[in-house]
N, C-alpha and C positions, 0 to 999 in steps of 0.2 A: 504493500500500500504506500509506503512513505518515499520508495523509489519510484513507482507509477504517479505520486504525487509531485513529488522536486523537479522529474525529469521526464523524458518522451514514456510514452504506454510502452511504445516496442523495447525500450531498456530495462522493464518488468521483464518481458518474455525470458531471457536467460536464467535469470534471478528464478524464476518460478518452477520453470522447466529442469534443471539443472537438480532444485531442492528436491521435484518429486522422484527424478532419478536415481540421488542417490538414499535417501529416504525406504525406496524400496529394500537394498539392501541391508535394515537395520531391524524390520518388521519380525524377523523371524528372533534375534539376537533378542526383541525386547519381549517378544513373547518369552522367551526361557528366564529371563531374569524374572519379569514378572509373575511369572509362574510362582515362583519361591515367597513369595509374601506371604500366604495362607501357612508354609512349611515356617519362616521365622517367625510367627504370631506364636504358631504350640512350640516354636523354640523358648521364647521369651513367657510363655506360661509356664512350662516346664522349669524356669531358668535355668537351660542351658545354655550358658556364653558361649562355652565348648565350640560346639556343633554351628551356634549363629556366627563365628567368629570364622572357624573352618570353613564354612560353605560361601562366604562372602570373599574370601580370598580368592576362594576356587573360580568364582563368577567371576571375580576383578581379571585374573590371569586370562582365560575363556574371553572375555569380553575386546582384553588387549591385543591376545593373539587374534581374533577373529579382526578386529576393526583397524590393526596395523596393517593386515592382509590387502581391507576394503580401500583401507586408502591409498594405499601404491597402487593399487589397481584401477583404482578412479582416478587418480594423476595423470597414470599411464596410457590409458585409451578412453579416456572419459570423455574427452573435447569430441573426437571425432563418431564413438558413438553415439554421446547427443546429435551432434551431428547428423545422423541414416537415421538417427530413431525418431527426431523430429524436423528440422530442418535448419538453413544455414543460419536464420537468422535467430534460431534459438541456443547456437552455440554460443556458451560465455567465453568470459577473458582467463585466461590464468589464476589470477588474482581472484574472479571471481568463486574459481572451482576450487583453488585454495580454502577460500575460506566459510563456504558451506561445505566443504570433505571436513574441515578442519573443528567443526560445526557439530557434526554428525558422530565423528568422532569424542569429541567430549561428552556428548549425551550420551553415546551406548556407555561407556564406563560411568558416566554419573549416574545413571539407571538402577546399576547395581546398588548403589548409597542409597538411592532413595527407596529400592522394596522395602529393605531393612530400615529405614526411617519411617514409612507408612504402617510398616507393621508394627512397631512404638508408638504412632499417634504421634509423632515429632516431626510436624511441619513448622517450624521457626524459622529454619534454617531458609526452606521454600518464600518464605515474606519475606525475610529479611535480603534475600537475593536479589527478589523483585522489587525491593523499595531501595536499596544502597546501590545495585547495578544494573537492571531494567530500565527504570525509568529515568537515571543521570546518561545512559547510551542512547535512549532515544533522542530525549534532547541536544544530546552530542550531535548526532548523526543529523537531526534536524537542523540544526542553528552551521554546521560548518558540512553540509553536503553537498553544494559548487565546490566547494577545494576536494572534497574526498572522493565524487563521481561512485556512479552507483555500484560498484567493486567495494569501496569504502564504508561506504553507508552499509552493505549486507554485513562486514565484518565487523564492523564498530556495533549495531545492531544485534548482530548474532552470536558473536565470540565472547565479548564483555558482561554478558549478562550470564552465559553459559559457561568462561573460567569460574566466573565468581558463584556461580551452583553449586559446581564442583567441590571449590576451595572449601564453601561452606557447609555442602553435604559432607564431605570426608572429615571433619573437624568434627559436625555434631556425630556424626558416627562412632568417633573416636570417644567421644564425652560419654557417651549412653551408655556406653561398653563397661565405662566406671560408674555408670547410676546403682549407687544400691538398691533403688526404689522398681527399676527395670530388672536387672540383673543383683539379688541376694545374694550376697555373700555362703558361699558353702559350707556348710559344716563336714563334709568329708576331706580328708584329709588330700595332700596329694598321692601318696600312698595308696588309696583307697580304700584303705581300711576305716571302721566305723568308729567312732569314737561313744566312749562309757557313757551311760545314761547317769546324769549325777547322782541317781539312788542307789547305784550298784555300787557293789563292791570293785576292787580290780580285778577279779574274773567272772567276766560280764556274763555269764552262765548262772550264776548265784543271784537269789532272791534278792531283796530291798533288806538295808540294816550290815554293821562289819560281817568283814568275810570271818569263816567258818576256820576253824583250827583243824586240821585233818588229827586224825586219833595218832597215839603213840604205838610203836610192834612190841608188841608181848615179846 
């Protein structure tokens, strides 16, 4: 909108065509992260940090390898299959493929933050994103988009509001992990062995009251 607005309609068409391009290849990555929301909910009922900590790494790696793949590959033949897939005048500039690959790319890996933030009920971090760098990018992008041209506006737009997700999903992620109130503290050991019930004796076998004297041998 705000490119279609500053500058000609036809300076939209890349900008548009380009995002639903590579957009498709991310459909399937946010299906699987999202998938796990409902799995970290009964992690975090359970409180298991264990298991929520574990399986979020695994998605962050899975996410990286998957979307470092999508980007060299959309650098690499991206222009020109826009290009046959839609027509010349919907090819973007460099610059512009830059920076929605670059776009796309931060979302599939913030994706990951934020199952695990929905399934805490922890959207701060989501307002707080949209109010410190959403809407200071838009403005940017509005008030100096003749000097940035509509390459500029998409990144200033898109990337500024979307590092700062990031920065902020991974931070509150990292916070919650230490909520006692999310995540209780364990009473098993790391060992995992069980620790005495305070009424027992030292061998947890034995009733409530001091332990027992075993008899003397005749």
């Amino acid at each position: 909108f705000l490119i279609a607005n500053r500058f000609d309609v036809a300076d939209a068409t890349p900008y548009g065509t380009t995002h639903r391009f590579i957009a498709i290849s991310g459909l399937v990555l946010a299906t699987v992260t999202q998938a796990l929301w409902p799995a970290y909910t009964e992690a975090i009922a359970r409180g298991d940090a264990a298991w929520a900590k574990r399986t979020l790494i695994r998605t962050l790696k899975l996410s990286l390898v998957v979307q470092c793949s999508v980007f060299l590959v959309v650098m690499a033949v991206g222009k020109p299959v826009i290009r046959l897939w839609a027509t010349a005048d919907a090819e973007p500039t460099w610059a512009m493929l830059l920076a929605i690959n670059a776009f796309f790319f931060l979302a599939a890996v913030d994706a990951c933050f934020y199952a695990m933030l929905m399934a805490m009920s922890r959207f701060r971090s989501m307002i707080a994103a949209l109010v410190c760098f959403g809407a200071p990018a838009v403005g940017l992008a509005f008030a100096y988009a003749d000097q940035l041209g509509p390459a500029g506006v998409a990144a200033v737009v898109l990337l500024i509001p979307q590092a700062g997700r990031f920065l902020l999903a991974a931070i509150d992620t990292a916070l919650a992990f230490r909520d006692p109130a999310i995540f209780p503290a364990s009473p098993t050991p790391a060992d995992g062995s069980v620790y005495p019930r305070p009424d027992h004796g030292p061998d947890d076998r034995q009733g409530p009251g001091p332990p027992q004297t075993p008899a003397e041998p005749r």
